[in-house]
C-alpha positions as CSV (number, residue, x, y, z in Angstrom):
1,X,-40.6,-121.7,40.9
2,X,-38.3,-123.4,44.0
3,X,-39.6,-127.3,44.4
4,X,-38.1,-128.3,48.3
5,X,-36.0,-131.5,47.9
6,X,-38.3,-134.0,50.2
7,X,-35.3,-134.1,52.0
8,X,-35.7,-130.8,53.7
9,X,-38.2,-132.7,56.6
10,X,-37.7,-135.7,58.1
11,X,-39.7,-137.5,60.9
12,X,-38.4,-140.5,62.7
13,X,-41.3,-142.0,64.5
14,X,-40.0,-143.6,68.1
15,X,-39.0,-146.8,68.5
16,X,-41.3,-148.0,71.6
17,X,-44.4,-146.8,72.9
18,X,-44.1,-143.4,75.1
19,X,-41.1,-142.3,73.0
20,X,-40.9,-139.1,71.2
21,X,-40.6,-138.7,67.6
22,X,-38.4,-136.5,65.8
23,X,-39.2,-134.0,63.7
24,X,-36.4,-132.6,61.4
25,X,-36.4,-129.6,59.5
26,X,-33.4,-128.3,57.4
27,X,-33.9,-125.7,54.7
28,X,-33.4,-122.1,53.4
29,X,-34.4,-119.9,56.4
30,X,-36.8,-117.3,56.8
31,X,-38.3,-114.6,59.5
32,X,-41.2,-116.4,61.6
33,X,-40.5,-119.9,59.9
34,X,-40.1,-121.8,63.5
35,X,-43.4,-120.0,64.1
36,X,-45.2,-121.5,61.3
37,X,-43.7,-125.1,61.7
38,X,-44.9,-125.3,65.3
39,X,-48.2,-123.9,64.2
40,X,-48.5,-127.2,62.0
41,X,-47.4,-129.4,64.6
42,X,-50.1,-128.3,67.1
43,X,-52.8,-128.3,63.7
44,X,-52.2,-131.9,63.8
45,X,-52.4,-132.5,67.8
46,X,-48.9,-132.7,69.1
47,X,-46.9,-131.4,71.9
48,X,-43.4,-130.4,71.3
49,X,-41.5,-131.4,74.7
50,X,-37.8,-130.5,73.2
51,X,-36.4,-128.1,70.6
52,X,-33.3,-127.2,69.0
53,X,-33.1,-124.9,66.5
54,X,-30.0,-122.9,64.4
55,X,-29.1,-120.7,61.4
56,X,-26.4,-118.8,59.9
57,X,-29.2,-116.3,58.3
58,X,-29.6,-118.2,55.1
59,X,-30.0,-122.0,55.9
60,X,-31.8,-123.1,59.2
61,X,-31.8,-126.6,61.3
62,X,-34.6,-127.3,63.4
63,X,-35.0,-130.5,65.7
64,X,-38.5,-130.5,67.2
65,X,-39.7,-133.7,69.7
66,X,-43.0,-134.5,69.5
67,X,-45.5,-136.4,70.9
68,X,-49.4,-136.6,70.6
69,X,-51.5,-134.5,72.8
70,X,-53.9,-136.9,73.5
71,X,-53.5,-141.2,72.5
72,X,-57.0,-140.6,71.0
73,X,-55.6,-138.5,68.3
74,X,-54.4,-140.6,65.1
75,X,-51.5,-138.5,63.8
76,X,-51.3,-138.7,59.8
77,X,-47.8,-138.0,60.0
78,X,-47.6,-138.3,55.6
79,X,-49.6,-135.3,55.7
80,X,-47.8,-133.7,58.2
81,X,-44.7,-134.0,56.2
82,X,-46.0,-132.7,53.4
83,X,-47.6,-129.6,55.5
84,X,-44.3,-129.2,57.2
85,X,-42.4,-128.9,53.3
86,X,-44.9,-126.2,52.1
87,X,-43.8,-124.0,54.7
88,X,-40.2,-124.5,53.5
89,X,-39.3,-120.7,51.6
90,X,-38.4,-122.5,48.2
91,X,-41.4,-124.9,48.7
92,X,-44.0,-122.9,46.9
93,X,-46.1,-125.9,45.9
94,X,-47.4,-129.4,47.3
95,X,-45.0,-132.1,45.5
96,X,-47.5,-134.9,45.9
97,X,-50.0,-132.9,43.8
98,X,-50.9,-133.3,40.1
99,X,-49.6,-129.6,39.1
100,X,-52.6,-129.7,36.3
101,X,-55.3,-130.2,39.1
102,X,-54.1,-127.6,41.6
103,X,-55.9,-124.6,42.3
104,X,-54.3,-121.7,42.0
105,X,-54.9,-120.4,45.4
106,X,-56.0,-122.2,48.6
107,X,-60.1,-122.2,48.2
108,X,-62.5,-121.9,51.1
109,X,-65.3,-124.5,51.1
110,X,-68.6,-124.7,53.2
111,X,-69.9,-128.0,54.8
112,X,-73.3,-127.8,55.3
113,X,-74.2,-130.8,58.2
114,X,-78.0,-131.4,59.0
115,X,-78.5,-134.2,61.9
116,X,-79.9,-135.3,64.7
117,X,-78.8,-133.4,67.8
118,X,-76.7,-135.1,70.9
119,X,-74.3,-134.8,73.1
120,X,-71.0,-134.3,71.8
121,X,-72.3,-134.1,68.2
122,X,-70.1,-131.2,67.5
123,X,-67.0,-132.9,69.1
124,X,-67.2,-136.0,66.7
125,X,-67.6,-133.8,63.9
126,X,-64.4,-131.5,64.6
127,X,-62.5,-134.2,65.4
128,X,-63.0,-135.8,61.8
129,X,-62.4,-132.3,59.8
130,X,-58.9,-132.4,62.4
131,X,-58.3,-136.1,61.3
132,X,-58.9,-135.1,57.7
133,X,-56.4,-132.1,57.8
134,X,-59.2,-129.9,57.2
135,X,-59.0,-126.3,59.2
136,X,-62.2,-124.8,60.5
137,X,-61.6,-120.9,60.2
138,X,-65.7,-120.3,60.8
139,X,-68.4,-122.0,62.3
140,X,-72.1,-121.1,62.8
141,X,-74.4,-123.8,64.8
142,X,-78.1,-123.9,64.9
143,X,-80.9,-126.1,67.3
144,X,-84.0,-126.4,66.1
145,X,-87.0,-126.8,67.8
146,X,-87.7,-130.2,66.8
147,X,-83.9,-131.1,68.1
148,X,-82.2,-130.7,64.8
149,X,-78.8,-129.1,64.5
150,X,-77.6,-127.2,61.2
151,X,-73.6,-127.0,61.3
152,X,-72.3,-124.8,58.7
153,X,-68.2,-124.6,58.9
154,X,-66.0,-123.0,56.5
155,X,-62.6,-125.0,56.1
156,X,-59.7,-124.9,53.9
157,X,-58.3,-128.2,53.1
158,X,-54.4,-128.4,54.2
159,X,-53.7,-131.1,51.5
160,X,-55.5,-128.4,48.9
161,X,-57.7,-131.2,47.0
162,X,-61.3,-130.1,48.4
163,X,-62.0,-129.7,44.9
164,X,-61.5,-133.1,43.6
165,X,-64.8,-135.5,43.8
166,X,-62.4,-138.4,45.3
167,X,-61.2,-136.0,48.7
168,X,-65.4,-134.7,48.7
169,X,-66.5,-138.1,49.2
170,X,-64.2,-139.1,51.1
171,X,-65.3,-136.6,53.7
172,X,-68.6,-136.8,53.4
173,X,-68.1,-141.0,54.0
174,X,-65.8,-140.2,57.2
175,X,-68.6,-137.8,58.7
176,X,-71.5,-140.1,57.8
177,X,-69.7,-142.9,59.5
178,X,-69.2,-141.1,62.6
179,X,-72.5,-139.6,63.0
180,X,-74.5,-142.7,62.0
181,X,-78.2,-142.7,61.9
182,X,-78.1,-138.8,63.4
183,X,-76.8,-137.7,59.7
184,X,-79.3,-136.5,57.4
185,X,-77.8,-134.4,54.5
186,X,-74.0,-133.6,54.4
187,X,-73.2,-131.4,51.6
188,X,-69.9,-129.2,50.2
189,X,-69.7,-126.1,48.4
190,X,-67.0,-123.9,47.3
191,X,-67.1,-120.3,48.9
192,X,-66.2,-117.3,46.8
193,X,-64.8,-114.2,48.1
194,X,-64.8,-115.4,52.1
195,X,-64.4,-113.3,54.8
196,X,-64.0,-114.6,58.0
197,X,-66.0,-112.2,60.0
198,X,-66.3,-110.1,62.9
199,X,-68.0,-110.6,66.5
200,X,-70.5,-108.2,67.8
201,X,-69.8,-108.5,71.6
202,X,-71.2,-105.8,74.3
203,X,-69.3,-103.3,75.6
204,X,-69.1,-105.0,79.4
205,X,-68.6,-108.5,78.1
206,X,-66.0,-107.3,76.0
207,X,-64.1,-105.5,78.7
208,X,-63.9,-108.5,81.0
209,X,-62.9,-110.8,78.2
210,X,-59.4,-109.2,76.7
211,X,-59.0,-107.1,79.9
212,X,-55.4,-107.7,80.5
213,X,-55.7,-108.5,84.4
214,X,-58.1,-111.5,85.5
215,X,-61.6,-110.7,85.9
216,X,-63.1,-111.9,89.5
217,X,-65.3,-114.2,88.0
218,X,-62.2,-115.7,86.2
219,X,-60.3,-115.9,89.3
220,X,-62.8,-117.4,91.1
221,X,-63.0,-120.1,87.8
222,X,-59.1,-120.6,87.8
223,X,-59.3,-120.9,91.5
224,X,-59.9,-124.3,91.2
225,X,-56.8,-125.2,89.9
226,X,-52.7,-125.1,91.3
227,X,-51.7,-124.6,87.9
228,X,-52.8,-120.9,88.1
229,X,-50.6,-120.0,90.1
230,X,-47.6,-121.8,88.0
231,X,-49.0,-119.5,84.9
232,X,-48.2,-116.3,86.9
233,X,-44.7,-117.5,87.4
234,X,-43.2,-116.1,84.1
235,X,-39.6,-114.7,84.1
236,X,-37.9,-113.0,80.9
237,X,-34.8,-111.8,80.6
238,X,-32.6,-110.0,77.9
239,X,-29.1,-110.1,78.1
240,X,-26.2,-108.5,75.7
241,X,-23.2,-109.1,77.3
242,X,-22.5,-112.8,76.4
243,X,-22.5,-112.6,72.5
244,X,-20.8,-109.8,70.6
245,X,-23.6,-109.9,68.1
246,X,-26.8,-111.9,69.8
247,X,-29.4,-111.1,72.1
248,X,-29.8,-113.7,74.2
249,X,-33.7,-114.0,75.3
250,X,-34.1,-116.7,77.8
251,X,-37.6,-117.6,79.3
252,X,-38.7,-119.5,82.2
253,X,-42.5,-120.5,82.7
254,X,-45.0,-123.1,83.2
255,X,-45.2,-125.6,80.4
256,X,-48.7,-125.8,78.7
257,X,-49.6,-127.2,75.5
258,X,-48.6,-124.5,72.3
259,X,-46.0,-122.8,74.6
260,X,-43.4,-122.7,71.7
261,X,-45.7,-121.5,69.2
262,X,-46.7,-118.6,71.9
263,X,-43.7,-117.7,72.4
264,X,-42.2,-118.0,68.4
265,X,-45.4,-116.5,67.0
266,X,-44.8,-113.1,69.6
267,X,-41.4,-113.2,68.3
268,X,-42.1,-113.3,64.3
269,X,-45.0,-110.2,65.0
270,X,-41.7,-108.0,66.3
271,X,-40.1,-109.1,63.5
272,X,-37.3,-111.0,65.4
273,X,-34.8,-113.3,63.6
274,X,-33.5,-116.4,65.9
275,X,-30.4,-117.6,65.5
276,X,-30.1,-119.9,68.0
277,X,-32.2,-121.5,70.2
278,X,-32.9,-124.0,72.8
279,X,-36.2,-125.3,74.3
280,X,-36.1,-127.9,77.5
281,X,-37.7,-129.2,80.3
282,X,-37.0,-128.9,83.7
283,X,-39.1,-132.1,84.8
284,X,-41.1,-130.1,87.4
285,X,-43.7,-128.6,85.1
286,X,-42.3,-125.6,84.1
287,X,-39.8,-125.1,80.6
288,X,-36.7,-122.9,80.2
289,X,-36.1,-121.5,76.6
290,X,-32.7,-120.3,75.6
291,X,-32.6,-117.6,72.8
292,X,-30.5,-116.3,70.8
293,X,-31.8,-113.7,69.0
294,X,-31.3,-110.8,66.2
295,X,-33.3,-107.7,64.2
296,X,-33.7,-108.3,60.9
297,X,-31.1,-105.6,60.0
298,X,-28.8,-108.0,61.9
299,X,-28.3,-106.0,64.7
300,X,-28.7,-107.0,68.4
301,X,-32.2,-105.5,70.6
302,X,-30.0,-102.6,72.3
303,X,-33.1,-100.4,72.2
304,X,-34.1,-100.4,76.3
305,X,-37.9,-99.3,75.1
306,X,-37.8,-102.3,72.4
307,X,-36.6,-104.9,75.2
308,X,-39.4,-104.0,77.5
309,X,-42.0,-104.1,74.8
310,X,-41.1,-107.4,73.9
311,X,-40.7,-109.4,77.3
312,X,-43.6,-107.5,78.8
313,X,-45.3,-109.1,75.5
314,X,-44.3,-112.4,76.2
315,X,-45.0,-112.2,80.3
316,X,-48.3,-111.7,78.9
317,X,-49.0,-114.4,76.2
318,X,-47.0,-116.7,78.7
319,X,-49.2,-115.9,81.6
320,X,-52.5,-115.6,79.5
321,X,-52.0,-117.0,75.7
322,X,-56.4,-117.8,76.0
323,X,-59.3,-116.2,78.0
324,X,-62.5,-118.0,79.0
325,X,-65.6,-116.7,80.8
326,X,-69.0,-117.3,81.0
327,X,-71.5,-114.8,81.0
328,X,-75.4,-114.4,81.3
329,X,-77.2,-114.0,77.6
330,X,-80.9,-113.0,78.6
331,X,-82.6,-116.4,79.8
332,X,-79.2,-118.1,78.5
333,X,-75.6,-118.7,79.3
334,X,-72.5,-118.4,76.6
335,X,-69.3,-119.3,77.0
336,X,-66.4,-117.4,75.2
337,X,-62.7,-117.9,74.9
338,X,-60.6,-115.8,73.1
339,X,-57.1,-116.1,71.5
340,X,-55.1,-113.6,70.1
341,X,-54.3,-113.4,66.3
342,X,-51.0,-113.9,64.7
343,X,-50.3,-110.1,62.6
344,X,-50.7,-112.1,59.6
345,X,-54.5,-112.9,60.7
346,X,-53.6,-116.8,61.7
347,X,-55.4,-118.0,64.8
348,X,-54.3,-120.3,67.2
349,X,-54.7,-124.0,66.0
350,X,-57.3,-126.5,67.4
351,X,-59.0,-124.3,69.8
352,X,-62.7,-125.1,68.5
353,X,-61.5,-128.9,69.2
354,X,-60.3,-128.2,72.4
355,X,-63.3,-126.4,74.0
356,X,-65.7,-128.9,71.9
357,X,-64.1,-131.8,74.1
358,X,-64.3,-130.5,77.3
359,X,-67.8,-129.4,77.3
360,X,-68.6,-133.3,75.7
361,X,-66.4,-134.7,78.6
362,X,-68.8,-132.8,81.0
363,X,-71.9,-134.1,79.3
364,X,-72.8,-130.6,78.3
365,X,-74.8,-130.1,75.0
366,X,-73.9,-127.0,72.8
367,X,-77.4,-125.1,71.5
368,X,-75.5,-122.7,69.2
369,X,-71.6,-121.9,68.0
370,X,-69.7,-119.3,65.8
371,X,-66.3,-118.3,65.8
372,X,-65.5,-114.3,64.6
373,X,-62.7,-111.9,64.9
374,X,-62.9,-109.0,67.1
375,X,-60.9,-105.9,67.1
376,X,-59.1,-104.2,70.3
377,X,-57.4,-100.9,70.4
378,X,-53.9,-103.5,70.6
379,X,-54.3,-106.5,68.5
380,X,-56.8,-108.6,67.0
381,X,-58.6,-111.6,68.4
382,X,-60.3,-114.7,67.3
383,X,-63.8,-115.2,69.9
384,X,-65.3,-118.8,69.6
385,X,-68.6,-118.2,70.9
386,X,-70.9,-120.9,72.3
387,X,-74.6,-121.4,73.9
388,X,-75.3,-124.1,76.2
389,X,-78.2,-125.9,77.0
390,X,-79.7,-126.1,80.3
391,X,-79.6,-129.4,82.4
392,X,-81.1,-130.0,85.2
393,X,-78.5,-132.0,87.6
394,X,-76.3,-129.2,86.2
395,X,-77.7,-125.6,86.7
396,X,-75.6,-122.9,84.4
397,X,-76.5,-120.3,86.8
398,X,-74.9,-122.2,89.2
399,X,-71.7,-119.6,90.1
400,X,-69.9,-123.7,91.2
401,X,-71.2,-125.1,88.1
402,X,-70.0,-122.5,85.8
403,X,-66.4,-122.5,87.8
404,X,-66.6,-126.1,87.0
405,X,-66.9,-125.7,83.1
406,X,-64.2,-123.0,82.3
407,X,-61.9,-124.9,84.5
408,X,-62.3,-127.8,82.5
409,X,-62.4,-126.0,79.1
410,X,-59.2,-124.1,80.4
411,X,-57.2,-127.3,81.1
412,X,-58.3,-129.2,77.7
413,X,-57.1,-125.7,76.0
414,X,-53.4,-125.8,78.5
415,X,-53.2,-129.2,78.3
416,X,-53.2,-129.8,81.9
């Protein structure tokens, strides 16, 4: 069993306020590792504005600049280290961990929340499970008549000590802090045997939600933004003549928050190996991405078939990496987004954050929630799905009002 020297990640926070820190990773190499480190670096709220990244096939060297998403996000950079060295191939255990208390495989737990309802009640409470480094994988939400709200979520626990008393009061003590006099029970369980579920959706809303051209009423939605039209801007290109054993891949698009890990985690599902690689900014809101890339047999992407799958992949993950509508439910309105899911059944990080904010920022109140997985003839997808209550000054059947609320759940998701 291969223990990673702590060396193998380093973070240099930045000097002054505004700068960027560095993020350092050098350690034995792996197919889809740049993948999984950026996934951990979004889990924990942070943009990555610069990248370098290089291997010889064995040992890799990844330099990674950060900085938070938001300045309301406390970044528990300890924990991100020690994230950051479990993804490291000879780092098959947490160091920090007392080997005699460690489970033998990461355990799902259920929170079970009971409160008084308000407005941005779910926010507060995601963004304490974020805080905590605990990942949400499923969420059901309940009102009740009298204006109670039952939040179940199953989480994993990224430091792995759910199980201990001292990490189960902790979070219980974090949660009733937060929700104050609205708390009235707060309880965890461990979960045997969890699956994470699939979501029953119609037949028409599922067509206009993963339909692979924009809906009207999403156009209409997205219309309120210039940034739409920066999203559509997406140019890939392959190139073989430059290196007698590289393909290079180079990429420009509009920068939005996760572009890296769109663009890795599309990369580690074909199965491509980079060898070297570059990831900059051009200062007027868009990104270029220089890579230099191999199959895992070694071989350059010569294969014309193989080069259009993969950059009409990434055109589309570029162009659309999340979908949001709203739709009419009966009496009722629901919003969905959708985000695609990673081959190895990984969803995007921090989406159920993302979408919680927004709808708080627009004083909107959320009646029910569940996330589930849902299945296309392509790929598979994770579907948050969420119920809204009615206000008065803010009429969901309102076609402005409803324009108004995916374009401000689409921007916390882009980071625009």
């Amino acid at each position: 069993m291969g223990i990673a020297s702590d060396e193998f990640v380093e973070i240099q926070l930045g000097k002054n306020a505004g700068e960027p820190t560095v993020v350092t990773v050098n350690c034995p190499d792996k197919t889809g590792l740049g993948c999984d480190l950026c996934r951990i670096i979004l889990e924990f709220g942070l943009c990555i504005t610069r990248g370098d990244v290089s291997t010889d096939g064995q040992w890799c060297f990844v330099v990674l600049w950060v900085v938070p998403c938001s300045p309301k996000i406390n970044i528990q950079w300890t924990s991100m280290k020690n994230r950051l060295l479990s993804e490291c191939p000879t780092f098959s255990i947490p160091f920090y961990l007392d080997l005699g208390s460690l489970p033998k495989t990461t355990q799902t737990f259920l929170l079970k929340l009971f409160s008084v309802n308000r407005k941005g009640l779910l926010h507060d409470i995601t963004h304490v499970l974020c805080e905590l480094d605990l990942c949400i994988h499923r969420v059901k939400v309940s009102t009740t008549p009298d204006g109670k709200v039952m939040d179940l979520f199953f989480i994993t626990d990224g430091m792995e000590q759910l199980h201990t008393r001292k990490r189960q009061d902790e979070t219980r003590q974090k949660l009733i802090s937060v929700l104050g006099d609205s708390s009235i029970t707060c309880e965890i369980e461990l979960v045997e045997n969890f699956q994470q579920g699939f979501s029953s959706l119609p037949p028409t809303v599922a067509e206009e939600l993963f339909s692979p051209e924009l809906s009207n009423n999403q156009l209409t939605s997205q219309a309120l933004t210039s940034d739409l039209a920066k999203m559509k801007k997406v140019n890939v290109t392959i190139d073989n003549s430059l290196s007698p054993y590289h393909t290079l891949l180079q990429i420009h698009c509009a920068d939005q928050k996760g572009l890296l890990y769109d663009i890795l985690r599309t990369l580690k599902d074909y199965n491509i190996q980079i060898c070297y690689g570059r990831f900059m900014s051009d200062m007027n809101g868009y990104r270029e991405i220089d890579l230099f890339i191999q199959q895992t047999d070694g071989k350059k992407i010569l294969d014309s078939e193989k080069q259009d799958a993969l950059c009409s992949k990434l055109r589309l993950e570029m162009a659309q990496p999340l979908k949001v509508i709203i739709v009419s439910r009966g009496p009722d309105t629901e919003l969905l987004v959708a985000n695609s899911v990673e081959l190895c059944g990984k969803g995007r990080p921090r989406v159920f954050y993302d979408v919680t904010l927004a709808l708080k920022m627009l004083d909107i109140c959320i009646f029910s929630a569940e996330i589930g997985k849902h299945n296309t003839a392509e790929r598979q997808w994770e579907v948050y799905r969420f119920l809204l209550d009615e206000r008065r000054d803010f009429p969901l059947s309102s076609r402005r009002v409803r324009s108004q609320i995916v374009d401000g759940v689409r921007r916390a998701l882009m980071g625009w």
